[in-house]
C-alpha positions in Angstrom: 38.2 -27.4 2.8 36.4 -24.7 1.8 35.7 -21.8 4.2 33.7 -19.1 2.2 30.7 -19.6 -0.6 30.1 -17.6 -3.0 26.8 -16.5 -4.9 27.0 -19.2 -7.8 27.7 -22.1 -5.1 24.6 -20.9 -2.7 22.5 -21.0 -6.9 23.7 -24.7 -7.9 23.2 -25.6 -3.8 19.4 -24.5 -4.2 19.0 -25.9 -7.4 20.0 -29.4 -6.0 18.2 -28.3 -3.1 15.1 -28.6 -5.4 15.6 -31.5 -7.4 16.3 -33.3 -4.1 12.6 -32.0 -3.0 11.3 -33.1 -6.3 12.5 -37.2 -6.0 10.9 -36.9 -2.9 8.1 -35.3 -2.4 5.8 -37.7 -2.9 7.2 -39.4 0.0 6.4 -35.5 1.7 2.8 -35.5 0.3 1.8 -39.0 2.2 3.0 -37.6 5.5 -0.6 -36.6 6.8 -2.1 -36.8 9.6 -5.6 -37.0 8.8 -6.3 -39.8 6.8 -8.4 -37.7 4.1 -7.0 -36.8 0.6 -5.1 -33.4 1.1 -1.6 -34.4 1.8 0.2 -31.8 -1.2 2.5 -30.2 1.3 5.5 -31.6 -1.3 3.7 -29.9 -3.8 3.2 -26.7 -2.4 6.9 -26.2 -0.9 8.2 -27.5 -4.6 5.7 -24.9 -6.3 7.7 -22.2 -4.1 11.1 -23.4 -4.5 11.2 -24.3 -8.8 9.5 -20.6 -8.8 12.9 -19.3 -7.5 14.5 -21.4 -9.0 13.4 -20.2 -12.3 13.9 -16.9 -11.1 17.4 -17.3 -9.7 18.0 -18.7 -13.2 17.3 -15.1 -15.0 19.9 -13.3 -13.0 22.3 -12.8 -16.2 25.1 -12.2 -13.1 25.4 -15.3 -11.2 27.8 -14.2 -8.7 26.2 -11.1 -7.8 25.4 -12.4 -4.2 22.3 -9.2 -3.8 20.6 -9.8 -6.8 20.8 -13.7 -6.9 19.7 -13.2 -2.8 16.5 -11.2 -4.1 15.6 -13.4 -7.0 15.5 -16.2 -4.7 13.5 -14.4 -2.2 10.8 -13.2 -4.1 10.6 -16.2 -6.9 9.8 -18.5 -3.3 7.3 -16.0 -2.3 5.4 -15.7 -5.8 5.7 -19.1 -5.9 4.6 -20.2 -2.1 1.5 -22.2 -1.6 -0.8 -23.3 1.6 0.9 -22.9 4.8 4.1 -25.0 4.4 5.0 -22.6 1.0 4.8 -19.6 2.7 6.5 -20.7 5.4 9.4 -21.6 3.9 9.4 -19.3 1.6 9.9 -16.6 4.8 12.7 -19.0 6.2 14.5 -18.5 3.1 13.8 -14.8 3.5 15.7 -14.5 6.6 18.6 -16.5 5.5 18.6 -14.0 2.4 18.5 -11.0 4.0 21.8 -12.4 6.3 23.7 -13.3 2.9 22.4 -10.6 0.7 24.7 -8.2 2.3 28.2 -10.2 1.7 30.3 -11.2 -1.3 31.2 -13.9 -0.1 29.9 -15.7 3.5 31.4 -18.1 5.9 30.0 -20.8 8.7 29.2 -17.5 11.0 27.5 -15.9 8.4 25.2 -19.2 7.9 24.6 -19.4 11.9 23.4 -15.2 11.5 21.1 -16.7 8.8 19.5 -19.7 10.5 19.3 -17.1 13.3 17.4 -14.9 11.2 15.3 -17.4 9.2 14.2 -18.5 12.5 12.7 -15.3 13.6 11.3 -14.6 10.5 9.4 -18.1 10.6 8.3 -17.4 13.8 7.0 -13.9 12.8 5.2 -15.3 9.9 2.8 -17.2 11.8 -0.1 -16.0 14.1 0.1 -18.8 16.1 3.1 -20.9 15.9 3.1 -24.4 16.5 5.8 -27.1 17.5 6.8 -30.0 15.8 6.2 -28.6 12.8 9.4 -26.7 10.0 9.4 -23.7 12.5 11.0 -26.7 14.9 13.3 -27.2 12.5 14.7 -24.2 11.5 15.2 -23.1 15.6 16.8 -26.2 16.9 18.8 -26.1 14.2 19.5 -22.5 14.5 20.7 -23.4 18.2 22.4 -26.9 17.3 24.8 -25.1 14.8 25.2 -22.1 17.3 26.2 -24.4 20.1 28.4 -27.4 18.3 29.2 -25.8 15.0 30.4 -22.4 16.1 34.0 -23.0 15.3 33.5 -24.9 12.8 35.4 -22.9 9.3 34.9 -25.7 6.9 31.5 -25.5 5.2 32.1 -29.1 4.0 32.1 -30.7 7.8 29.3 -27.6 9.0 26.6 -28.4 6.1 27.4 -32.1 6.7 26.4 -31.2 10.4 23.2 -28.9 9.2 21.7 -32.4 7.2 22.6 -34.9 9.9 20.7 -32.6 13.0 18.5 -31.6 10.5 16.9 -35.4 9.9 17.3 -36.0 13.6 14.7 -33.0 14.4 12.8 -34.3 12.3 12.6 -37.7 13.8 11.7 -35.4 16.9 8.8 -33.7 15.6 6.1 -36.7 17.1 7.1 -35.8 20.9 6.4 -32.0 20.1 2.6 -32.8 18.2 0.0 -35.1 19.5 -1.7 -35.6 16.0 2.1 -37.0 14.5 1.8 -39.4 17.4 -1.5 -40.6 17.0 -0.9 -40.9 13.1 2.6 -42.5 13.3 4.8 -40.2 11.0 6.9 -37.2 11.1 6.1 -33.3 10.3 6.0 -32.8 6.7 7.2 -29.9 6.0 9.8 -30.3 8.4 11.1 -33.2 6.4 10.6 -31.6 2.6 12.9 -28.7 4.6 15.2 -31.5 5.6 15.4 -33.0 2.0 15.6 -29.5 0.6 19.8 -29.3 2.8 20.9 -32.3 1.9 20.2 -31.6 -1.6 22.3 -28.6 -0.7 25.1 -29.9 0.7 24.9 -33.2 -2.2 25.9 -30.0 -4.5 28.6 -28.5 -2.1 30.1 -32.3 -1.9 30.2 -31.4 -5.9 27.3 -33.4 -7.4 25.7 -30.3 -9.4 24.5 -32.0 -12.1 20.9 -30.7 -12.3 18.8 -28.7 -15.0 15.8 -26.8 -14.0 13.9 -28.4 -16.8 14.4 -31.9 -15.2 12.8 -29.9 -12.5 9.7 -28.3 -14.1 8.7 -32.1 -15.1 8.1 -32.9 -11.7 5.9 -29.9 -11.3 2.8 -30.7 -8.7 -0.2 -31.5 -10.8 -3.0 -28.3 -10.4 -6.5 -30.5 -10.9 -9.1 -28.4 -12.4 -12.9 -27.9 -13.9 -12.2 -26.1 -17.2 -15.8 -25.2 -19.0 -16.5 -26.3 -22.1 -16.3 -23.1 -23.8 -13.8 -21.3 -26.9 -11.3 -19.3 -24.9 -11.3 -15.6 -25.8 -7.3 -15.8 -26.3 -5.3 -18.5 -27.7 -1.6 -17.7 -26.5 -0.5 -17.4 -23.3 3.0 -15.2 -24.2 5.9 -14.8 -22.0 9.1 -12.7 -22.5 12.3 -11.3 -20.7 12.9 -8.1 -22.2 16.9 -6.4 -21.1 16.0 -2.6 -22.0 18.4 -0.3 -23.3 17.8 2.6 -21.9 18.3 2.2 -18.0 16.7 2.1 -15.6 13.2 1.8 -17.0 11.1 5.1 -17.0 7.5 4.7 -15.3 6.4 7.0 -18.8 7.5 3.6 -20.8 6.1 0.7 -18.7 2.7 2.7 -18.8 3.1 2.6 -22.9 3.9 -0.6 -22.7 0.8 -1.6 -20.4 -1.8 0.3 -22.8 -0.5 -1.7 -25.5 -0.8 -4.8 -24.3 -4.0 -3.5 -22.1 -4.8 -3.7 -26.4 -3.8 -6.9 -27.5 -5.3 -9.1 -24.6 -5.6 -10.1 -20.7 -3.4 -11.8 -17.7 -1.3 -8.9 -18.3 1.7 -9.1 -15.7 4.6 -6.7 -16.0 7.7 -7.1 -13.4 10.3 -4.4 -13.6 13.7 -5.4 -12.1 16.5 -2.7 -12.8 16.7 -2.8 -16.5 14.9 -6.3 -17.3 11.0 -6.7 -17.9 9.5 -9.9 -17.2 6.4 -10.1 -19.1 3.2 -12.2 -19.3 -0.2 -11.8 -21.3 -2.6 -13.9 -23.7 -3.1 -12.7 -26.5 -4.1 -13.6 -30.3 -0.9 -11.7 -31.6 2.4 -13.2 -29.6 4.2 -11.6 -32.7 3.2 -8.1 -32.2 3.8 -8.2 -28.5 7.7 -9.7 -29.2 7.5 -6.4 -32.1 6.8 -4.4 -29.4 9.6 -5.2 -26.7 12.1 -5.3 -29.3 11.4 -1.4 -29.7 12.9 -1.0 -26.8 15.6 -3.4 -26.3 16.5 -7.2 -26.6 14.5 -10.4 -26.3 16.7 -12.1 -23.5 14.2 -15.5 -23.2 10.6 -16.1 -25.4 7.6 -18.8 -24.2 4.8 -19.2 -26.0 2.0 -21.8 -25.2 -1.0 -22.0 -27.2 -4.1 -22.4 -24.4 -6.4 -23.3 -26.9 -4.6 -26.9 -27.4 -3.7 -27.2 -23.6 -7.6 -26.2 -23.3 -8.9 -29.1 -25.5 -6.5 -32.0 -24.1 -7.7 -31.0 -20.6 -11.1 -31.4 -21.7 -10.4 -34.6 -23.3 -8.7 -36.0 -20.0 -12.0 -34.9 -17.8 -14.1 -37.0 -20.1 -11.8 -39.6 -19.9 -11.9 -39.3 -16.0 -7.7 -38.6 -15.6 -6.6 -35.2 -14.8 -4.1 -33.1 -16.5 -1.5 -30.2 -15.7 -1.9 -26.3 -16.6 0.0 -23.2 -15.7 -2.7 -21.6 -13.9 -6.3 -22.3 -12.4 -8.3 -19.3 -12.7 -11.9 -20.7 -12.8 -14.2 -17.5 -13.2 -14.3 -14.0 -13.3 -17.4 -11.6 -13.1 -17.4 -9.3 -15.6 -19.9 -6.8 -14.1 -16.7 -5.0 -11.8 -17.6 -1.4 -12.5 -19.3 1.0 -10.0 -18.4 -1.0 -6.5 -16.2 0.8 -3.7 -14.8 -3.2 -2.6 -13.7 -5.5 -5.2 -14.2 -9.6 -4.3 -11.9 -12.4 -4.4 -13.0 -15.7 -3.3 -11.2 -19.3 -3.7 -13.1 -22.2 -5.2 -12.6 -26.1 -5.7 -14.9 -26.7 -8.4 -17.1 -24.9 -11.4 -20.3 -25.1 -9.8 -19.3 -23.6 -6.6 -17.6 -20.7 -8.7 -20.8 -20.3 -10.2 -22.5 -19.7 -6.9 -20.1 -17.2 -5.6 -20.2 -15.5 -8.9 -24.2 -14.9 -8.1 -23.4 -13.8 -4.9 -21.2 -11.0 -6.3 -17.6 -12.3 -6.4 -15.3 -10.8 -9.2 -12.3 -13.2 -9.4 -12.7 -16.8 -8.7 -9.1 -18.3 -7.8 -9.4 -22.3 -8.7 -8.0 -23.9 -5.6 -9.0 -25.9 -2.4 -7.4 -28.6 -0.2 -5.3 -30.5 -2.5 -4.4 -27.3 -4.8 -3.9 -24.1 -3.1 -3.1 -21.3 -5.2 0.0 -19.4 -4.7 1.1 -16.1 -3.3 1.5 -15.0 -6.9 -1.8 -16.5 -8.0 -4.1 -14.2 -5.2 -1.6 -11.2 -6.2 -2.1 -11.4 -10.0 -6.2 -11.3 -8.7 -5.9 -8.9 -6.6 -3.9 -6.8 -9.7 -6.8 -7.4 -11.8 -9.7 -6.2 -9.8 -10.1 -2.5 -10.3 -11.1 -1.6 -7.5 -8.8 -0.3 -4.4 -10.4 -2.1 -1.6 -10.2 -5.6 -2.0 -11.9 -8.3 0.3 -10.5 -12.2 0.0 -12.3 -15.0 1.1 -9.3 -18.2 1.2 -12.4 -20.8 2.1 -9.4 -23.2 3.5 -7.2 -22.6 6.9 -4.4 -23.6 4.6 -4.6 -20.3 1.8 -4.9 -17.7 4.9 -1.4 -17.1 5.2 -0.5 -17.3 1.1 -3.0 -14.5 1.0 -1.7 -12.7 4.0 2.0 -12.4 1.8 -0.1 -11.4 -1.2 -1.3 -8.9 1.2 1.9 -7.2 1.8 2.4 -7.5 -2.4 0.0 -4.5 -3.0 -0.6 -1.0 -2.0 -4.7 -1.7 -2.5 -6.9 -1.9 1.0 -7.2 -5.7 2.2 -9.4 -7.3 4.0 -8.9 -11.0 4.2 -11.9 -12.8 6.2 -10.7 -16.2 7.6 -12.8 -18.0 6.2 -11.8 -22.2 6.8 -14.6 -23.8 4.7 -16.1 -23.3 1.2 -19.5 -22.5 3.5 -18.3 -20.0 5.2 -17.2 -18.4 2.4 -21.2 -18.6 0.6 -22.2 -17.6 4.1 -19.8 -14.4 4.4 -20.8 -12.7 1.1 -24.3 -12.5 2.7 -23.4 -9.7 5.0 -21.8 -7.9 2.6 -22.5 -4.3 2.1 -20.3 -2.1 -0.5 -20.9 0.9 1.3 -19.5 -0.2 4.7 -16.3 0.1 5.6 -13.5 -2.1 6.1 -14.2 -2.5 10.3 -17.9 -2.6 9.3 -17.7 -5.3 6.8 -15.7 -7.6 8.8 -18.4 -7.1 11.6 -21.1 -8.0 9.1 -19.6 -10.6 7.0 -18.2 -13.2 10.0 -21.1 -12.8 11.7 -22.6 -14.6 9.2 -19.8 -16.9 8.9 -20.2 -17.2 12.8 -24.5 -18.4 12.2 -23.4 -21.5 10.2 -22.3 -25.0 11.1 -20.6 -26.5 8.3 -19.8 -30.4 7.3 -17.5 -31.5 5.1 -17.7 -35.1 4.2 -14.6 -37.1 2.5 -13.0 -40.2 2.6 -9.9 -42.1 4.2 -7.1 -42.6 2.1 -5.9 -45.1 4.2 -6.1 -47.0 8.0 -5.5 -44.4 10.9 -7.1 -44.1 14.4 -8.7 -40.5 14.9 -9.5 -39.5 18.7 -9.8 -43.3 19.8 -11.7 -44.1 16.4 -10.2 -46.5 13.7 -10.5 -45.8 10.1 -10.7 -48.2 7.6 -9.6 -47.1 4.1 -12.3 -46.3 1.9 -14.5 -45.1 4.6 -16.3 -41.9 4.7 -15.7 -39.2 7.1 -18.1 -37.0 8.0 -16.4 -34.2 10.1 -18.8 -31.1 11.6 -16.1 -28.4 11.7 -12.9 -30.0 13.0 -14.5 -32.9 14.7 -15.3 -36.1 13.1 -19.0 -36.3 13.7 -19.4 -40.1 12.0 -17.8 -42.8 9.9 -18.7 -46.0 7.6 -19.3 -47.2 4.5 -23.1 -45.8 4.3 -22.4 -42.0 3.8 -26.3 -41.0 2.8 -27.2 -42.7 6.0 -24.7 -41.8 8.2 -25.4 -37.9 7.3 -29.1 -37.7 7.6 -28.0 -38.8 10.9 -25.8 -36.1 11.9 -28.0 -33.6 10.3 -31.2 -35.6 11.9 -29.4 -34.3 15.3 -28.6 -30.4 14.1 -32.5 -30.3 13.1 -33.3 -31.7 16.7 -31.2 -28.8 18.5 -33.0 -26.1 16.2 -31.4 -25.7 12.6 -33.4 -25.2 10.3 -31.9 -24.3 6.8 -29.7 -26.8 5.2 -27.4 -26.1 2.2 -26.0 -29.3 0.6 -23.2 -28.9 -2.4 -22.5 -32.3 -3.6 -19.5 -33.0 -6.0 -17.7 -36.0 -7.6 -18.7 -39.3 -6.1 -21.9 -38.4 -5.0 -25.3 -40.0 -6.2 -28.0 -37.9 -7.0 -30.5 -40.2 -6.5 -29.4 -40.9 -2.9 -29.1 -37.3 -2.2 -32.4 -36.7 -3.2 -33.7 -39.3 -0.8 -32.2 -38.1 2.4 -33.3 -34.7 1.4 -37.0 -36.6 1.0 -36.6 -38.1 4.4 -35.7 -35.7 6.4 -38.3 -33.0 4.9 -41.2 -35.9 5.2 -40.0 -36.0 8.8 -39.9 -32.1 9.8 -42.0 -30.0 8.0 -40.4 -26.7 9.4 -36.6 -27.1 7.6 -35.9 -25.6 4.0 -33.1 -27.4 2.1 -31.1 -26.7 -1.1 -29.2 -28.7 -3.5 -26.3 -27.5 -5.8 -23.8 -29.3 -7.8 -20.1 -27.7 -6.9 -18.4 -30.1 -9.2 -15.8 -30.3 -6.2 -12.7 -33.1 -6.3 -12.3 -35.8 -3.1 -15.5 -33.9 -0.8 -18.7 -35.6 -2.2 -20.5 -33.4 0.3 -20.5 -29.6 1.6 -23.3 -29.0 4.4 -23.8 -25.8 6.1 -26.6 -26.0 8.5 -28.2 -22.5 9.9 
C-alpha cells in the first residue's frame, strides 16, 4: 500500500509510460478521421515523450524530484510535434509544476496535478475542442477529485486513473461529430490513455524497460535528401559535467567560437553545471579535446551522416523510405543584410526549392505525416541571424509546435497561419523587409486571403465523408476543408473542379504535382483547359511531395 512516490518511481512510471505508447501506437496512428494518409498522432506524442525520456535519463540524481520534474518537462516540449505533441507535452507541464515542488507526493498531490495539467491544456489551445486529450485530462481531473479524493493508496488511485481514463475515451464519439461519422475514438486521447497504464504497469512493479528498446520504435521522419556530398560528415553529440560551477557565460561563448570553427548545427544547452552539446563537424576528436578542457565526458554519440546519407539515397531509389535524426531540407545561404529572417515548412525538395526563390532562409522538412518538432523550429529559429523572425507552418497541425518554439526565444516572431503549402508560396508574395511586424502580417495574409487552394490525396481506407462514401484507393479532391470530388479518375475529376473556379472568375492556376502523379496526364488537363479559355495563365512545378499527388492554388 503505498501512499507517497518518490522521484525515481514517477522516472521508471514514465519510462513504461513510453514503452506502453510505443507497442501501441500504431494502433494510435490508424485512429483518423479522414480517410487520407496523415494519421501520425502516435508518432508525434512518442517523438515528445522518448525526448524526455532521454532527457529524464541524464539527470545523474534520480531522486531529485525538481530536476527530474524539469527534465521531463522540457525533453516533452523539445520533443513535441503537431498538435497532439504539444498538447501533451503542456499536460505534462502542469502535472510538473504541481510535483516539482515536493520530495515526495501523495493521491492529493496527483489530483493538484490533473487539476493543473488540465488548465494548462486548456490554455495551450486557441480554441479548445471536446472529445479530443483536453477531454481527457478534465474529466479525469474531476473523476479522481470526486471518487478518489480519499483514496491514500496510489496502487487502488492509479488503478482508478487507467480504468476512467479508457472509459473517457470510449466517450470521446458523443463529444465530436467527425469520431461518429468515422467510427473510432480520439487519438490522442487514447495514446494519453495508453501512456497511464503504462504508468501504473510500472507502479504494479513491472519496470523492466530500457530507453534503447524505446528509440527502436522511433516514428519514421520520410524525407527527399539531394543527391549531393554533405559539407560535414559527423553529426557529434556530448554531455559535458564541468568543473568549475556553475558555467560562466565568458566560457560557453569560447566554447561557441570554437565550434562556430569546426562546423554547423551547433546546439549548446546549459543546465547547472552540465553542457549538452550537438554539432557536425569533420573533427568529432577535437570537439571531445575541447570539452575535456573543461571538465568530464559524462556520455559521447557520434554518427557519421555521410553513410546515413548514402543508405537513404539508396532506399529512395529503391522506392522504401528510411529513418534520420533530423529533416532539415534547405537553407538559403544569402541571410546577410535583411531586418526579418524566414522560416518556412516543406514536404518535399521541389517545393523547398520554390520557397528558397521566393526568399526563405531555413527550410524545415515536414508536412502532414512528419511534422517537425518544437525543438526542430527552435534550432531554425537559432540559426537565422536575424532578430525578427517570420514562420510559415504550411499545415494547421505545426501552428501550435511553432507557437511553443515561440516562447523558446527572445527573437521577434511572427508566425502566419498558414494551413496549406499554397498559402505559404502565396504569403511570401506580400512580403516586404522593411515593414513591420503589424504591417507584414497585413500584407502577407492578404495574399494568403486571394488564393483558393486544393489539395488532392487518396483514401487509405472505406469511410463516409458528409453523406459521401469512400472507397479505398480513391482520390480526394478537397478545396480547402471541403471535399470538392471523388473517384478513380483524378486528372478528370480536377479539370472539373478547376473547370468551375475558371467559370466563377479565377484566372491563375498554380499546380505542384508530386509522387504518384503522371506528367503526361498533367500536361493534358493543363492543354484542355487553356485550349478551352484563352484568358487563364497556368504553372507546373514538381514538389517532390509524399501521399498529395496534387497542390492547386487558384487566384
Amino acid at each position: 500500500m503505498p501512499k507517497f512516490l518518490y522521484a525515481k518511481d514517477l522516472y521508471l512510471a514514465l519510462k513504461k509510460g513510453a514503452a506502453e505508447l510505443a507497442k501501441n501506437k500504431d494502433e494510435i496512428n490508424a485512429l483518423n478521421v479522414f480517410p487520407v494518409p496523415d494519421g501520425d498522432t502516435g508518432n508525434n506524442m512518442l517523438a515528445g515523450m522518448l525526448e524526455a525520456c532521454k532527457s529524464m535519463d541524464e539527470v545523474e540524481d534520480k531522486n531529485d524530484m525538481k530536476s527530474m520534474m524539469e527534465s521531463l518537462r522540457r525533453g516533452l516540449l523539445l520533443g513535441a510535434r503537431g498538435n497532439s505533441g504539444v498538447i501533451l507535452s503542456q499536460i505534462f507541464r502542469g502535472i510538473t509544476e504541481i510535483l516539482e515542488k515536493k520530495k515526495r507526493i501523495n493521491t492529493q498531490d496527483f489530483i493538484k496535478a490533473l487539476q493543473n495539467a488540465k488548465d494548462r491544456a486548456y490554455n495551450a489551445v486557441m480554441k479548445p475542442v471536446e472529445g479530443t486529450m483536453l477531454t481527457l485530462i478534465r474529466r479525469l481531473s474531476e473523476k479522481m477529485e470526486e471518487s478518489m479524493s480519499e483514496e491514500k493508496d496510489f496502487l487502488v488511485f492509479f488503478d482508478a486513473i487507467v480504468k476512467y481514463s479508457f472509459e473517457i475515451v470510449e466517450e470521446t464519439p458523443k463529444y465530436l461529430k467527425k469520431l461518429r461519422d468515422s467510427n473510432v475514438v480520439d487519438a490522442g486521447a487514447k495514446g494519453l490513455a495508453y501512456i497511464l497504464k503504462g504508468m501504473n504497469d510500472a507502479l504494479h512493479g513491472d519496470i523492466e524497460v530500457e530507453l534503447e528498446e524505446l528509440e527502436s520504435a522511433t516514428p519514421e521522419q520520410i524525407t527527399e535528401i539531394a543527391y549531393e556530398e554533405l559539407t560535414y560528415q559527423y553529426c557529434t553529440e556530448a554531455i559535458v559535467k564541468f568543473q568549475k560551477q556553475p558555467i560562466q557565460k565568458k566560457t560557453l561563448e569560447e566554447i561557441r567560437s570554437f565550434l562556430e570553427g569546426l562546423g554547423d548545427s551547433i546546439v549548446l544547452v546549459n543546465q547547472d553545471d552540465i553542457l549538452k552539446t550537438h554539432i557536425h563537424t569533420n573533427h568529432p576528436g577535437l570537439v571531445f579535446e575541447k570539452f575535456l578542457e573543461h571538465g568530464e565526458l559524462i556520455k559521447t554519440k557520434i554518427d557519421n551522416m555521410k553513410s546515413q546519407h548514402e543508405h537513404i539515397i539508396e532506399k529512395q531509389k529503391e522506392g522504401k523510405t528510411a529513418d534520420i535524426e533530423q529533416a532539415k531540407v534547405a537553407v538559403n545561404n544569402n541571410l546577410n543584410n535583411k531586418n526579418w529572417g524566414v522560416i518556412a515548412v516543406s514536404p518535399g525538395k521541389g517545393i523547398s526549392d520554390i520557397f528558397i526563390s521566393l526568399g526563405v532562409d531555413q527550410v524545415i522538412f515536414g508536412g502532414q505525416t512528419t511534422n517537425p518538432s518544437v525543438k526542430d523550429i527552435s534550432d531554425a529559429i537559432n540559426k537565422v541571424p536575424q532578430k525578427k523572425v517570420i514562420i510559415l507552418p504550411n499545415n494547421p497541425n505545426i501552428i501550435l509546435a511553432a507557437e511553443k518554439a515561440a516562447e523558446l526565444t527572445d527573437k521577434e516572431i511572427l508566425i502566419l497561419p498558414t494551413k496549406h503549402i499554397q498559402e505559404g508560396i502565396s504569403a511570401l508574395l506580400g512580403f516586404d523587409d522593411n515593414m513591420d511586424k503589424e504591417e507584414l502580417k497585413e500584407s502577407m495574409m492578404g495574399y494568403v486571403k486571394s488564393i483558393v487552394p486544393i489539395e488532392v490525396t487518396y483514401a487509405v481506407r472505406d469511410s463516409t465523408i458528409k453523406g459521401e462514401k469512400i472507397k479505398k484507393g480513391e482520390y480526394l479532391i478537397f478545396l480547402g476543408k471541403e471535399l470538392k470530388a471523388h473517384g478513380k479518375n483524378v486528372y478528370k475529376e480536377t479539370e472539373k473542379v478547376l473547370e468551375e473556379l475558371i467559370k466563377k472568375g479565377y484566372e491563375i492556376i498554380t499546380i505542384i504535382y508530386g509522387e504518384g502523379a503522371k506528367k503526361e496526364k498533367i500536361d493534358q488537363l493543363v492543354k484542355n483547359l487553356t485550349q478551352k479559355y484563352a484568358n487563364i495563365e497556368i504553372e507546373i512545378h514538381n514538389g517532390g511531395q509524399r501521399h498529395y499527388p496534387l497542390l492547386i492554388s487558384v487566384e
